[in-house]
C-alpha positions in Angstrom: 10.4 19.5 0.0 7.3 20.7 1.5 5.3 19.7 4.3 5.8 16.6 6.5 6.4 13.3 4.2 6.6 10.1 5.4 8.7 7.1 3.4 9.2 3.5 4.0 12.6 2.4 4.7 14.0 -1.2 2.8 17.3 -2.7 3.0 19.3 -3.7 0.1 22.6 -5.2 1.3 24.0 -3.4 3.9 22.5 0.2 3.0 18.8 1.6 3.8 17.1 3.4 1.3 13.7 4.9 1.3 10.3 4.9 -1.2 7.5 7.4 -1.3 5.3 5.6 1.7 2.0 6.5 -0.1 2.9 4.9 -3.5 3.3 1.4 -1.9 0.1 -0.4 -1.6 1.3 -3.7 0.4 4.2 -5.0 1.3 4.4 -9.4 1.1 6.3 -12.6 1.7 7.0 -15.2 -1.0 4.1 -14.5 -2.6 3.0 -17.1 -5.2 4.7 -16.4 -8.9 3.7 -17.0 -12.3 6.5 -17.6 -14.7 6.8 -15.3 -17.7 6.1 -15.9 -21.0 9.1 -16.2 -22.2 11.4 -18.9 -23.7 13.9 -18.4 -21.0 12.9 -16.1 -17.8 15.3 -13.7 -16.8 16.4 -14.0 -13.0 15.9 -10.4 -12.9 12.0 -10.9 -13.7 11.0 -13.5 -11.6 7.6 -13.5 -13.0 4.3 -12.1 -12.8 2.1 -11.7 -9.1 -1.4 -11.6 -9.5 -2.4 -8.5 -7.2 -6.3 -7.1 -7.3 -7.6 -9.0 -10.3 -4.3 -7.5 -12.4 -0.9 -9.3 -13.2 2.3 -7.2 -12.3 5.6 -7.4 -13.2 8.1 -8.5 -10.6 11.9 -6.8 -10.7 14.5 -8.1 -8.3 16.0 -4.8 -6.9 19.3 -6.5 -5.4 19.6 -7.4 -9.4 19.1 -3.9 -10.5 21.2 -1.7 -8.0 23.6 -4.8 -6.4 24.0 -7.5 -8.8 22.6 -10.3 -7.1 19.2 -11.4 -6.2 17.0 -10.1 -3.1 15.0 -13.1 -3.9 16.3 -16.0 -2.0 17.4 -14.0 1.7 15.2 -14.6 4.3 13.7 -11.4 4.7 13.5 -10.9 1.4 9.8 -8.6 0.6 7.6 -8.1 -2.2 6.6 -4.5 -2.3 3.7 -3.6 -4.3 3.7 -0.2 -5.7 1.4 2.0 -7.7 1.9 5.8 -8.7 -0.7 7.7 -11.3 -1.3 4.7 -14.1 1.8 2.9 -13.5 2.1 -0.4 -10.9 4.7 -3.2 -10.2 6.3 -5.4 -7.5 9.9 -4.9 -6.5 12.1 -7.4 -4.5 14.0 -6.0 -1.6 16.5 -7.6 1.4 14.3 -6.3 4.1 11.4 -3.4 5.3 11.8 -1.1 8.1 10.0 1.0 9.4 7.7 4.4 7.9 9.6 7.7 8.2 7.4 10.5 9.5 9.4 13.7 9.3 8.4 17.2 9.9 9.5 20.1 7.9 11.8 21.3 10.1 13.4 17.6 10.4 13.8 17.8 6.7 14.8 21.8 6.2 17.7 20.4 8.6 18.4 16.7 7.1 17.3 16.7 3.3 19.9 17.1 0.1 18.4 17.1 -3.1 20.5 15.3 -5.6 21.6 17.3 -8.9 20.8 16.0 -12.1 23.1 13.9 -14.5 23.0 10.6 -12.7 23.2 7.7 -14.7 20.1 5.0 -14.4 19.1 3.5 -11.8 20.7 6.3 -9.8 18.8 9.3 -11.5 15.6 7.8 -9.4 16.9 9.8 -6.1 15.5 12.5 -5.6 17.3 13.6 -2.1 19.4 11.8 0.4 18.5 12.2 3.8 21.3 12.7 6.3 20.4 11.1 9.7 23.7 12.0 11.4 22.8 12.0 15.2 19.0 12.7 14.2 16.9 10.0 16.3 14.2 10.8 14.2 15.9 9.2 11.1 17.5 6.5 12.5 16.9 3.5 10.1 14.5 1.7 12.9 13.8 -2.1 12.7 16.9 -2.4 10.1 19.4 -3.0 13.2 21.8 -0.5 11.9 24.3 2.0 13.8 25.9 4.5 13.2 23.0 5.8 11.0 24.6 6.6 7.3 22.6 8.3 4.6 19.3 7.0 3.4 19.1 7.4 -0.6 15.0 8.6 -1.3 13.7 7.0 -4.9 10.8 7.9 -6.8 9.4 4.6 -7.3 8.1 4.9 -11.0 11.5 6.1 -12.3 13.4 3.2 -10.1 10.9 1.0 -11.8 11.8 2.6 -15.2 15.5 2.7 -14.9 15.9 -0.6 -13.4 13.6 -2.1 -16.1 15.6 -0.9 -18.8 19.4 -1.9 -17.4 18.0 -5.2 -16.9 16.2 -5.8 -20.4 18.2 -3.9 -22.6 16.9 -5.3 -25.8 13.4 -3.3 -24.9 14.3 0.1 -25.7 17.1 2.4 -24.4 19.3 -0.1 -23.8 21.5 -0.7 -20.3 23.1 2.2 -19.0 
């Protein structure tokens, strides 16, 4: 890692995990859904959110990485992402707040993860261990002690959850 990066921090469960804070464009509350044209919708895929003149693609991420639905908790937020050509919304539990860390914060708290993964896993690209760092505390998630926060890269979370929820569209669940 180089230079000071800053990520947003969601909540999934009981764990914080963090997103690249300059690929998501807007973060929203029960926004309203379009269903999908399918025969039967997929509770995965809640539908389709119309966002600047464009329809994206919803994916639950409690469905992807939990196996049940961020959809119905009441804090549950819509996080609009985009990165190069690529967009989408995904559900989470809950937003904190950004992380701002320097480099030396992250010389002293950031593990890169080694490859061989399996989907949706293989999206983290570090773990950041906030240990008694107050700088990396999970804030606004009302958590303590703070425990590791997994870093994704949104596209390939997008990717990998995509394909272990639709597995007839492609690769196949993993």
């Amino acid at each position: 890692m180089n230079g000071a990066s800053s990520w947003l921090q969601f909540r999934l469960g009981d764990q914080t995990h963090a997103l690249d804070a300059s690929a998501v464009r807007q973060i929203l509350r029960a926004p309203r859904l379009m269903p999908l044209p399918m025969t039967t919708a997929l509770a995965q895929s809640p539908g389709l959110m119309a966002w600047q003149g464009r329809p994206l693609l919803v994916l639950d991420l409690g469905a992807c990485l939990l196996r049940r639905s961020s959809l119905t908790g009441p804090d549950a937020r819509f996080l609009v992402w985009t990165q190069a050509q690529q967009a989408g919304v995904l559900v989470v539990d809950g937003v904190g707040t950004l992380l701002r860390l320097s480099t030396t914060t992250l010389t002293r708290h950031w593990a890169p993860t080694q490859p061989g993964l399996p989907p949706p896993w293989n999206a983290i690209r570090g773990v950041l261990h906030a240990g008694d760092a107050p700088d990396i505390a999970p804030a606004g998630l009302d958590r303590s002690p703070p425990t590791p926060i997994a870093v994704f890269d949104v596209a390939a979370l997008w990717k990998a959850c995509w394909h272990r929820l639709h597995p007839a569209d492609g690769e196949g669940a993993r």
